[in-house]
Each structure stands twice: as structure tokens, then as C-alpha cells.
DOKOLDREN-592723 format. One record per residue: x, y, z of N, C-alpha, C in turn; residue in three letters. Coordinates in pm, whole numbers, padded with zeros to 5 digits, always signed. Example, Ala and Ser with C-alpha at 12.3 -4.5 7.8 and 13.67 -1.06 7.14 Angstrom:
% residues 2
+01319-00569+00780+01230-00450+00780+01320-00330+00780ALA
+01285-00225+00708+01367-00106+00714+01290+00003+00787SER
//
This chain:
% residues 230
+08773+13133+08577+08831+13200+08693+08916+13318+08647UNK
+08885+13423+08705+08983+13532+08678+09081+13547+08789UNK
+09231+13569+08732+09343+13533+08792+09322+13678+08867UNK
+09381+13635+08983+09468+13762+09050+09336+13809+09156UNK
+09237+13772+09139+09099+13838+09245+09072+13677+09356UNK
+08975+13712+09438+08953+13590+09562+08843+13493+09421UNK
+08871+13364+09505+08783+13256+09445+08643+13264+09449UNK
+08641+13306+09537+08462+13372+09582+08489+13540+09652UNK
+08378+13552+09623+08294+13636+09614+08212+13669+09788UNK
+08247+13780+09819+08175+13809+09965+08034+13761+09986UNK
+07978+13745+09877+07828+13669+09901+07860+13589+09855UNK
+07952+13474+09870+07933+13333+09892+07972+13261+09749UNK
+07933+13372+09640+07928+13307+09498+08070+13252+09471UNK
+08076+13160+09390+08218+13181+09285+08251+13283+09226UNK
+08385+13367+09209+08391+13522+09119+08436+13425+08978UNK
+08329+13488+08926+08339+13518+08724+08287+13642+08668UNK
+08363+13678+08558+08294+13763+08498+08164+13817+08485UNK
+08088+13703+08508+07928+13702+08473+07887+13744+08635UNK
+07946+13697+08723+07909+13692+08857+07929+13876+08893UNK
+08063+13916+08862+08100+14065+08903+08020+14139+08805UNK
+07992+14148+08746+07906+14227+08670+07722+14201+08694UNK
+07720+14156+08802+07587+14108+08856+07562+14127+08998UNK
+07691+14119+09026+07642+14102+09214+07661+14260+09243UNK
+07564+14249+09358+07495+14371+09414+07610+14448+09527UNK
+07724+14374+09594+07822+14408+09732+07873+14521+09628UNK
+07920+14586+09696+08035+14731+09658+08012+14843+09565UNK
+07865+14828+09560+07819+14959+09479+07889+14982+09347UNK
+07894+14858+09274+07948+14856+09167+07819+14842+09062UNK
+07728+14822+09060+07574+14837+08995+07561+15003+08959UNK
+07534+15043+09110+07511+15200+09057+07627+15288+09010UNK
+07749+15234+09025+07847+15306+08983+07853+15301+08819UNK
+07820+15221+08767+07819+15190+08605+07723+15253+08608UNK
+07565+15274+08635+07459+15340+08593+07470+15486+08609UNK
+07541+15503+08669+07538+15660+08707+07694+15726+08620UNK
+07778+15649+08552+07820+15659+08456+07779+15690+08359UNK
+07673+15591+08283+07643+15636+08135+07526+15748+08199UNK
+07477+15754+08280+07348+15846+08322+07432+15999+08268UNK
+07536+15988+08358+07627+16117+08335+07674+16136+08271UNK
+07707+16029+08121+07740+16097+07980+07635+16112+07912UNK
+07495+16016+07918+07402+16084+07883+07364+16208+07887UNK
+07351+16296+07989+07329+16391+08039+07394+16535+07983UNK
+07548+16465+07959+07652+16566+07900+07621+16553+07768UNK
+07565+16470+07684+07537+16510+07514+07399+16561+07531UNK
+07307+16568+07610+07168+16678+07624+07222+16818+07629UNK
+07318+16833+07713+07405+16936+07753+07404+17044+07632UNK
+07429+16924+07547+07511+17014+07390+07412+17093+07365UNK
+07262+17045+07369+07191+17073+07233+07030+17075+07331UNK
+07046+17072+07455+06862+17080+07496+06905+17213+07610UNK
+06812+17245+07664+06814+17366+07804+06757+17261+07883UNK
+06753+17285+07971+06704+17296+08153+06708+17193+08148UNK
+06852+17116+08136+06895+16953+08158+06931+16954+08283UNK
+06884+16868+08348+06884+16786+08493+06883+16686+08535UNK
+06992+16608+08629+07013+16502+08650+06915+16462+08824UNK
+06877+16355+08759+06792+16306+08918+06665+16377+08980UNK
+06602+16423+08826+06472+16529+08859+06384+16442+08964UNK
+06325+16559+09076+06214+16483+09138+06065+16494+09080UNK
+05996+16379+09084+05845+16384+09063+05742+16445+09087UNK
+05654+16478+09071+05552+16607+09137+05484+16497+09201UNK
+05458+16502+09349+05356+16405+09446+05226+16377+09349UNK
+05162+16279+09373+05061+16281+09308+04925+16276+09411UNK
+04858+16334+09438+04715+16374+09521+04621+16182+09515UNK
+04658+16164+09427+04548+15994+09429+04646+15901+09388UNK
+04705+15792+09445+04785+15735+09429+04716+15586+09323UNK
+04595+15591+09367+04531+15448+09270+04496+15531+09178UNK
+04495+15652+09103+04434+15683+08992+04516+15595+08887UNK
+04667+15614+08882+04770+15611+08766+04805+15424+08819UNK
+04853+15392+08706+04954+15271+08697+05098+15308+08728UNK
+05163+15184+08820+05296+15215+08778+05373+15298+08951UNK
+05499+15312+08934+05517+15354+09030+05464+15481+09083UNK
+05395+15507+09201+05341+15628+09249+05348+15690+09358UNK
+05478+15616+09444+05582+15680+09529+05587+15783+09527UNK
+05634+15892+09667+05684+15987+09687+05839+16029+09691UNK
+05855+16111+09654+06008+16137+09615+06060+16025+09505UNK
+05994+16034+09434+06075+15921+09293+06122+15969+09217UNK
+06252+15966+09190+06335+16061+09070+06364+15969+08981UNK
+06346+16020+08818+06434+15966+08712+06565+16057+08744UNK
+06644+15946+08584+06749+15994+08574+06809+16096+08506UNK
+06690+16136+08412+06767+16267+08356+06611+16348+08258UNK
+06604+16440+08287+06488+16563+08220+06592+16667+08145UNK
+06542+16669+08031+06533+16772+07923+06468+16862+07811UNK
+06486+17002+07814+06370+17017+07682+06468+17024+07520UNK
+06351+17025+07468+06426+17049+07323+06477+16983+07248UNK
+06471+16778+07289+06552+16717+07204+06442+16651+07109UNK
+06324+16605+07161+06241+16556+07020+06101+16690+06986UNK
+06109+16785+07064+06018+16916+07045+06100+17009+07062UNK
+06084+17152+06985+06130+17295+07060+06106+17302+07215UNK
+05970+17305+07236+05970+17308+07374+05925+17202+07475UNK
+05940+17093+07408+05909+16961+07466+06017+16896+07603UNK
+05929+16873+07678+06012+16833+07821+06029+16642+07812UNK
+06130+16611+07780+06165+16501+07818+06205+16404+07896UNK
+06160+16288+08010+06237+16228+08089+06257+16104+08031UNK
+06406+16065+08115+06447+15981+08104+06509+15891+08195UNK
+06545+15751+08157+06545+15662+08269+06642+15529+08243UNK
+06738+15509+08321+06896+15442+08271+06803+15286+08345UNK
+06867+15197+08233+06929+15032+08311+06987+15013+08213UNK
+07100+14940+08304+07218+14864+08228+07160+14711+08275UNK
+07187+14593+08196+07160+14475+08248+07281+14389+08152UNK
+07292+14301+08195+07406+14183+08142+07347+14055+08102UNK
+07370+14072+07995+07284+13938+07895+07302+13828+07937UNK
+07410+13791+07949+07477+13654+08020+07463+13602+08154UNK
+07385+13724+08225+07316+13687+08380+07225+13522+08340UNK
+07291+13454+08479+07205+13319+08447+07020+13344+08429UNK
+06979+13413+08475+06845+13449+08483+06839+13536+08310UNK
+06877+13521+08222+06867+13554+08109+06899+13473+08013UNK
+07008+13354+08063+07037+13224+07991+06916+13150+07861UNK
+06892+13160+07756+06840+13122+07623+06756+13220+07605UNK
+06768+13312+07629+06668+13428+07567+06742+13532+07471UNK
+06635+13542+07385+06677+13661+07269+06764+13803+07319UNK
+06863+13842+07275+06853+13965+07313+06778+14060+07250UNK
+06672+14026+07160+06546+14119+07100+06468+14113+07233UNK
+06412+14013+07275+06330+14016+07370+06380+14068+07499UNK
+06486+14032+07553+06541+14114+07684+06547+14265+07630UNK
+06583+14331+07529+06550+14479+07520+06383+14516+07531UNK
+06339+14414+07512+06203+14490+07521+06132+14443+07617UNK
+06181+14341+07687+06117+14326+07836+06174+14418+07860UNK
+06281+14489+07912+06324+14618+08015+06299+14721+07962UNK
+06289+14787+07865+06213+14901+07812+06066+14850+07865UNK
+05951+14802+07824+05871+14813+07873+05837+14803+08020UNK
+05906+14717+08063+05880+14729+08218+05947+14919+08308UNK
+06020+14985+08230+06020+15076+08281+05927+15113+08215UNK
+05900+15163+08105+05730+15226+08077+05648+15204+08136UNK
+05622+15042+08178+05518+15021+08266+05529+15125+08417UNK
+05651+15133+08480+05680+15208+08576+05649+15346+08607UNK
+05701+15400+08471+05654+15527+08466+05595+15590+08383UNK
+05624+15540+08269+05539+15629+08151+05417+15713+08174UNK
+05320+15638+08209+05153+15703+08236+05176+15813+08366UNK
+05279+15804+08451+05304+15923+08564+05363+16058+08474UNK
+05474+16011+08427+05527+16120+08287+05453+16226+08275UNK
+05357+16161+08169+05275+16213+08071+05156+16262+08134UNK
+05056+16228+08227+04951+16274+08327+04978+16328+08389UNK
+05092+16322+08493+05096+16424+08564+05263+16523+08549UNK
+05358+16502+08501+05474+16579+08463+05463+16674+08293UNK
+05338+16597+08224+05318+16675+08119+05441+16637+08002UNK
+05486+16536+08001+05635+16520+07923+05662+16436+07913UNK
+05733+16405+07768+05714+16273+07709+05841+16166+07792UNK
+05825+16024+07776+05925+15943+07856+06009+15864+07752UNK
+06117+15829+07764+06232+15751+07709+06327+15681+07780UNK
+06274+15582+07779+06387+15449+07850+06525+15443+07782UNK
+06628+15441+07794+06740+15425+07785+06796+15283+07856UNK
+06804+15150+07737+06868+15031+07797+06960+14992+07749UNK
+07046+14934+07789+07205+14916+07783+07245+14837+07783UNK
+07292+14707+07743+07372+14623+07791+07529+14647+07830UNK
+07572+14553+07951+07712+14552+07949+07862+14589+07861UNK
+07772+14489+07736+07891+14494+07686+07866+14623+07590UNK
+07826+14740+07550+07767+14857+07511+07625+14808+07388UNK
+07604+14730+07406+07419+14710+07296+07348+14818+07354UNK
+07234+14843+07288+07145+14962+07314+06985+14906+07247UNK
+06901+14930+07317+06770+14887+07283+06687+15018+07189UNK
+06571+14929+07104+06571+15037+07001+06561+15198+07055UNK
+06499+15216+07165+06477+15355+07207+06607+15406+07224UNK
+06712+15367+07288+06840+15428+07278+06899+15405+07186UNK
+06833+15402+07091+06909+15406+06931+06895+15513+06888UNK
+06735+15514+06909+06716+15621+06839+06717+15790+06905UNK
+06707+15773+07032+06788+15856+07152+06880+15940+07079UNK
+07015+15858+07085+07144+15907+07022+07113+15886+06918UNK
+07047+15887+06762+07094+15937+06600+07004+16066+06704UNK
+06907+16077+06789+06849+16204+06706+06973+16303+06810UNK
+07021+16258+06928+07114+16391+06929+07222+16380+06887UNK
+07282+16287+06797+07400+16283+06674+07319+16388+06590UNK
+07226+16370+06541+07181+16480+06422+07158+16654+06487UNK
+07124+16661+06628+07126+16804+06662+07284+16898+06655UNK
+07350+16815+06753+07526+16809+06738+07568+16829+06627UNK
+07519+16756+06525+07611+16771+06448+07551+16869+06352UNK
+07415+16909+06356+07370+17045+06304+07394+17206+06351UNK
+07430+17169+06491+07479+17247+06598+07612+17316+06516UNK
+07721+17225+06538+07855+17225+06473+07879+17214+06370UNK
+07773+17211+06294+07850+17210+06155+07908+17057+06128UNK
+07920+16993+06194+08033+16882+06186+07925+16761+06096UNK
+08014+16661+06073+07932+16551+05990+07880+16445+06072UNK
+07743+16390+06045+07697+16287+06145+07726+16119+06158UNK
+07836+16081+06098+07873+15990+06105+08013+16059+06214UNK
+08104+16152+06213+08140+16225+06342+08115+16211+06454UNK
+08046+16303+06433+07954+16316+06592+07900+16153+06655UNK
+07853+16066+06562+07774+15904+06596+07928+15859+06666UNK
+08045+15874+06603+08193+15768+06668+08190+15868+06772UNK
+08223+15971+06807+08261+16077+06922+08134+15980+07041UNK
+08013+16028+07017+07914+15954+07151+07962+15822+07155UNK
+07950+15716+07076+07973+15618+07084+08089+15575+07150UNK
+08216+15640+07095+08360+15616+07195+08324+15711+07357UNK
+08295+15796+07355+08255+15805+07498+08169+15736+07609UNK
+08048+15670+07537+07976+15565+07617+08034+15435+07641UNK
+08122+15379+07521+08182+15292+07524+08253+15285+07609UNK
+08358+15395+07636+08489+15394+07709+08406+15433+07890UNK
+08232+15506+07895+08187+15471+08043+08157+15314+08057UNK
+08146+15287+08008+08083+15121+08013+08196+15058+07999UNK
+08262+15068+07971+08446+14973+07995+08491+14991+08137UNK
+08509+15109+08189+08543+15166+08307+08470+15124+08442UNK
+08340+15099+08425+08282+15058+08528+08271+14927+08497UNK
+08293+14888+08410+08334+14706+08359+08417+14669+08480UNK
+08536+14710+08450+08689+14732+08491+08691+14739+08651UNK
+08600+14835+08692+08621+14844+08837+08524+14728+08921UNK
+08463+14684+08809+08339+14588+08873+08403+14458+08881UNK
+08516+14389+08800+08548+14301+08791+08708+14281+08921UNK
+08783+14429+08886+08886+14403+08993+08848+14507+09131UNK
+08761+14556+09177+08718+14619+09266+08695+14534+09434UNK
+08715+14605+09490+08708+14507+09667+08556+14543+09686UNK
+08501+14406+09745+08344+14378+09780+08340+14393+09890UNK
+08418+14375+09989+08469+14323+10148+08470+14451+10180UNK
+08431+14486+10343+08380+14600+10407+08533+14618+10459UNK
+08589+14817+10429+08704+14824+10482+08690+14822+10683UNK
+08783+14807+10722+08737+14791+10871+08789+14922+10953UNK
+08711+14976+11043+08696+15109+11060+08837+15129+11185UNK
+08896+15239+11185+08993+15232+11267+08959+15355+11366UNK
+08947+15320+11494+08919+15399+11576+08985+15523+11594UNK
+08931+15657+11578+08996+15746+11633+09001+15782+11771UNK
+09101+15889+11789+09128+15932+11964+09088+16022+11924UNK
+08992+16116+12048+08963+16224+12068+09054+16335+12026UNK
+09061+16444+11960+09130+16583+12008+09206+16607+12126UNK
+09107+16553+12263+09189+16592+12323+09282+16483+12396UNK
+09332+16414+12355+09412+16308+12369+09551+16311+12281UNK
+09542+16427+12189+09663+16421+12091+09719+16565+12119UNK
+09892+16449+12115+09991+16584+12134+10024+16671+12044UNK
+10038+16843+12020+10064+16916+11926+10189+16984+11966UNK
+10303+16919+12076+10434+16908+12131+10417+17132+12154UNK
+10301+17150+12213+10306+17300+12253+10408+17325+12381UNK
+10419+17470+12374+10451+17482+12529+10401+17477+12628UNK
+10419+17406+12755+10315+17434+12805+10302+17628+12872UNK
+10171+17628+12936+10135+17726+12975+10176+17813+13114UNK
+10268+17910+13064+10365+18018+13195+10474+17978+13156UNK
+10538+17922+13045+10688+17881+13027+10742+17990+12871UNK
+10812+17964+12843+10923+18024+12710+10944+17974+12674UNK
+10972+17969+12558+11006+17880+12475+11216+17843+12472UNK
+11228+17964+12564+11403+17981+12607+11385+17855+12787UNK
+11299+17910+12827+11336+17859+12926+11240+17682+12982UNK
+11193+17649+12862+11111+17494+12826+11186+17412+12780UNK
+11199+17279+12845+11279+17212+12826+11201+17092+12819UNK
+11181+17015+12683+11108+16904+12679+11166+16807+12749UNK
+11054+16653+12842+11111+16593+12877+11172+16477+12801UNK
+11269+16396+12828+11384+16348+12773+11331+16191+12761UNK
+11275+16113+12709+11234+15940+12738+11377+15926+12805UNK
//
């Protein structure tokens, strides 16, 4: 039990650690993902062009040709060129997941990185590459900051642009990303665990024209207006 928050949980659960970092009420899921999405995004920044967050998909004309998702309007989370080609267009695609979710209970964390990397490949990869022309990279995360092999190797290769960029040394540049992802993934830890789930309750406003702005009224002076007295 964590002191100081309700015993349960707006959906009914018991609140634990494992529970707030899982449950879906208060937009505390996408708030962590769209965290590291957005420091991801800022180390492409350094070192690729025509970085974009939340690129949309090009429609696709035959929807049973391809595997995988083939929705309209489907955006990843982040397109770039220049980080594993000169002019190579890259997308990419965030999950964070929490090892300790009961639905993960005796499994490897070798194998949970590579069930969720592949199941987003399965998603999109073959759309990528057929019809966006550009290679794909899953980016997976755990809670507590782990990284699956593709986001390993993600960040050495833009630790090694950075730090060829700057001059600087690449064991540098590796603590600099690392304390910044770390410290997004603490933060949305933090708000996920002491954050309100419970809907605020809406307080009715009065019209405009129902509220006093104590004017004069209209044909009077302000010498010869005399507010009335309760």
C-alpha cells in the first residue's frame, strides 16, 4: 500500500505501484509515452533533418495487399532522415510496458522485449517500407528505464553522431541521453503513482450577461450616480 493516496483505485482495483503504472483512468499511459517520444525526438533533433513528431501515413489504395495495420490516418511517433543513412528516412514507434504487470508475471524480460518489438513490426513494418519507402525502428521501454535491443542500439548510434557532431566523448554524450530519459521516465513514474484518477466535477458557469461589471448605468455621471446601498 502506498501511504498518503485512496485504497482503491477509480476502477475498482486496489492502488499499488504495479496497479498505477498500469491502469488506463487519467491519461497517465500516454502521458509517460509522449514523454520519452519527446526526448526521443529532441536527440534526432541534434543530428538528423526533417524530424517530426506524429507523422501521418500515406492512405494506402488496397487495404488487403499489406499485413499489419492499414488504417487511415495512422501516425507513428516520430520520422527522421539521416540517422542510420545520409538520406535515409526513418520511422519510429514508442511503448513503454511494465514488467511486473500481472499479465507478464514469470516471463523473461528477454522475451517480453521481443514480444513487443515484434508485435509492433508486425503492425507496421511491411506498411513502412512498401509504401512510406523507409526503414522502421521500434523503440521499447520498460518502466523502470530497460530498453530492448533495438533501442539500444537506437541510442549508441545517436550517442556516436552527437558526439561526432561535438567533438565531445561517447561515453559523454551515452550519460547526458541516458540521464535525460531516465529523469522522463521518473517523472511520469511520479505523476502516475500520486496523480488524481477521479473526474474533476464541472462547475457551472453564468452567462455574460448575468454578471455585474459595477458600470454606470446609462444617462447618469459618474458625479451624479449613486450606487445602491444593501
Amino acid at each position: 500500500q502506498i501511504p498518503n493516496i485512496p485504497a482503491y483505485c477509480v476502477c475498482g482495483s486496489r492502488n499499488s505501484v504495479d496497479h498505477t503504472l498500469t491502469c488506463k483512468n487519467g491519461g497517465y499511459l500516454i502521458f509517460r509515452h509522449n514523454k520519452v517520444r519527446d526526448t526521443n525526438a529532441e536527440f534526432l533533433k541534434e543530428i538528423c533533418q526533417d524530424v517530426r513528431t506524429e507523422p501521418e501515413l500515406i492512405p494506402i489504395d488496397n487495404p488487403h495487399q499489406l499485413p499489419g495495420n492499414t488504417m487511415e490516418r495512422v501516425r507513428l511517433d516520430i520520422s527522421a532522415r539521416g540517422l542510420w543513412g545520409p538520406f535515409q528516412r526513418t520511422m519510429f514507434d514508442v511503448r513503454i510496458f511494465h514488467p511486473n504487470a500481472d499479465s507478464y508475471k514469470n516471463r523473461d524480460i528477454k522475451q517480453l522485449y521481443s514480444q513487443h518489438e515484434n508485435l509492433k513490426k508486425k503492425e507496421y513494418e511491411q506498411r513502412v517500407i512498401q509504401v512510406e519507402k523507409s526503414s522502421f525502428t521500434p523503440l521499447v521501454y520498460t518502466t523502470s528505464g530497460g530498453m530492448a535491443p533495438m533501442a539500444k542500439a537506437f541510442h549508441r548510434r545517436v550517442a556516436e553522431l552527437v558526439a561526432e557532431k561535438r567533438s565531445e566523448e561517447y561515453k559523454d554524450v551515452m550519460s547526458m541521453m541516458r540521464t535525460k530519459l531516465s529523469f522522463a521516465l521518473l517523472k511520469s513514474v511520479l505523476v502516475s503513482v500520486r496523480g488524481s484518477r477521479g473526474k474533476s466535477p464541472r462547475v457551472a458557469e453564468l452567462p455574460i450577461s448575468c454578471l455585474s461589471f459595477n458600470l454606470v448605468p446609462k444617462g447618469l455621471t459618474y458625479n451624479s450616480f449613486v450606487p445602491n446601498k444593501p
